[in-house]
C-alpha positions as CSV (number, residue, x, y, z in Angstrom):
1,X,0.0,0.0,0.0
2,X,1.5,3.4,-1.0
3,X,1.5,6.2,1.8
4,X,-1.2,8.5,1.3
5,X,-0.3,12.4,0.4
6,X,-3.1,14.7,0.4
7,X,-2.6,17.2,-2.4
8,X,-3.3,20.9,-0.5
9,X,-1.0,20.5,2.1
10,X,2.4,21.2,1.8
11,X,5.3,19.2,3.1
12,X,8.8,19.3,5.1
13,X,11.9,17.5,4.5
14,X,11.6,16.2,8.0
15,X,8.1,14.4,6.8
16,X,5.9,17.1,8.7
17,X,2.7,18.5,6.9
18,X,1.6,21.8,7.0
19,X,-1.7,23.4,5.8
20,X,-2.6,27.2,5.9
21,X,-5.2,29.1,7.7
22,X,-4.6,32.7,7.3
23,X,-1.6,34.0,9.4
24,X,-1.5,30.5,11.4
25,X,-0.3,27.1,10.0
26,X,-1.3,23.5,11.3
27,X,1.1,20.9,11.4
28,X,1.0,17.1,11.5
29,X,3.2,14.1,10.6
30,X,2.6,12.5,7.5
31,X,1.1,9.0,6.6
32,X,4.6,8.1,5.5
33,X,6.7,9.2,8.3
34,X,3.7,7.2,11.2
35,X,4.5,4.3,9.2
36,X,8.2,4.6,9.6
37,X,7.7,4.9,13.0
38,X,5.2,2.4,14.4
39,X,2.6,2.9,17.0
40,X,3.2,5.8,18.7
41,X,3.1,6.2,22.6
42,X,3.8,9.8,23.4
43,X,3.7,12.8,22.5
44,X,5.2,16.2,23.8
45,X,4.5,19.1,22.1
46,X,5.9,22.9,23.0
47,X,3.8,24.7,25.3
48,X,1.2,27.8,23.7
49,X,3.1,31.0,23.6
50,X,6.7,28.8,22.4
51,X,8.7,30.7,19.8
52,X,10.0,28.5,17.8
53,X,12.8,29.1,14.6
54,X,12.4,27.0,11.2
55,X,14.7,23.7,11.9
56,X,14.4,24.2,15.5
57,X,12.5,21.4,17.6
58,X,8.7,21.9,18.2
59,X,8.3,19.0,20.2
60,X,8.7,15.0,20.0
61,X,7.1,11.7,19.4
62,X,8.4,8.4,20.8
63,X,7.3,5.3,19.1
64,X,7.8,1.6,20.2
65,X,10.7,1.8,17.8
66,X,12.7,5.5,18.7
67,X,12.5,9.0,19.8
68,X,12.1,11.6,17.1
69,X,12.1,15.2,17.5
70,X,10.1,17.2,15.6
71,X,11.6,19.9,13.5
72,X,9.9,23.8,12.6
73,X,8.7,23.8,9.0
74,X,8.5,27.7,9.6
75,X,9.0,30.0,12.6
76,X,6.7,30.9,14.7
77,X,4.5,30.9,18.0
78,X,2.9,28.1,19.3
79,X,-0.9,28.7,19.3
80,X,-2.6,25.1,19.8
81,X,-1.6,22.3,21.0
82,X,-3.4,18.9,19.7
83,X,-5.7,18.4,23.2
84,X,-6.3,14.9,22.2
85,X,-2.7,13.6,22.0
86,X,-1.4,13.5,25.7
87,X,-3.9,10.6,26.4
88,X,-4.1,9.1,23.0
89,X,-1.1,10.1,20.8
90,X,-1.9,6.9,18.7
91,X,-3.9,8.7,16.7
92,X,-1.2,10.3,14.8
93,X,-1.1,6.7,13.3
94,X,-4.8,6.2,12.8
95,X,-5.4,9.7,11.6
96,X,-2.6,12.0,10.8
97,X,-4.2,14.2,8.5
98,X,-7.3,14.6,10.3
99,X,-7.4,14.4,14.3
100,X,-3.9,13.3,14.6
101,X,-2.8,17.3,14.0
102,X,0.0,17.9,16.2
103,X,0.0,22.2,16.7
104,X,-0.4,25.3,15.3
105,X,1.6,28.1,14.8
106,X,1.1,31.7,14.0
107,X,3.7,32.7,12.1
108,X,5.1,36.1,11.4
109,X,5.2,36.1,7.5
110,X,2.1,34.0,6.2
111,X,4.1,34.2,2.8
112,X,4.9,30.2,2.5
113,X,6.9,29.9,-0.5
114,X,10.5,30.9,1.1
115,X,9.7,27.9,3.5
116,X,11.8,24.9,2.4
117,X,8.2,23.4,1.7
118,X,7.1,20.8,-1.0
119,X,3.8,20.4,-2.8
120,X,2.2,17.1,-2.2
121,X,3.8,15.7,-6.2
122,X,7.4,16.8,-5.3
123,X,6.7,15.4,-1.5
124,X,5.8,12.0,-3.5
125,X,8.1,11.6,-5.8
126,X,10.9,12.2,-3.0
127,X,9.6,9.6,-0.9
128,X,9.1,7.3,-3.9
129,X,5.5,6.7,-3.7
130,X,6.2,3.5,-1.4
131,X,5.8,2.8,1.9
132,X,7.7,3.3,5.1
């Protein structure tokens, strides 16, 4: 089964997805990158009000396989925080486009395209169109 890639979103080289609303972005871990990891079992993401820089950690997930840390797509403030993950963070693997979300940022220039961000085709073709 080939990982699904919504088209609409755009997408990080550290397998993170991020879809615009206005001056604030949400963010979630793609079908690809839950795969890689296996069921995950916790999640800790950066308290409201964070700043955080592009490339710098947002938070992490910890699987039954590893630790990963989630890096910025873009800079910003942490404005939400996924409510639904600290008791049941497994649904980043059931859902990750949908109720699996992770956070939102505000983020100081809505202007996306100097992000090192990928449409959903070039996201596809660099991950092969396989699975994890």
């Amino acid at each position: 089964m080939t990982s699904q890639v919504p088209p609409g979103l755009l997408y990080s080289a550290e397998h993170l997805w991020v879809h615009r609303e206005g001056d604030r972005v949400r963010l979630g871990i793609t079908d690809f990158a839950q795969a890689s990891l296996g069921e995950l079992v916790f999640a800790r993401i950066s308290p409201v009000g964070t700043a955080v820089a592009a490339g710098e950690s947002v938070g992490e997930v910890e699987s039954l396989k590893s630790t990963s840390d989630l890096c910025a797509p873009l800079s910003g403030t942490v404005a939400r925080v996924n409510p639904l993950l600290e008791e049941r963070p497994e649904l980043v693997n059931g859902d990750p486009y949908g109720e699996g979300w992770l956070c939102e940022l505000d983020v100081a220039d809505a202007d996306l395209s100097a992000a090192a961000l990928v449409s959903a085709e070039e996201y596809r073709s660099q991950i092969g169109g396989k699975d994890a």
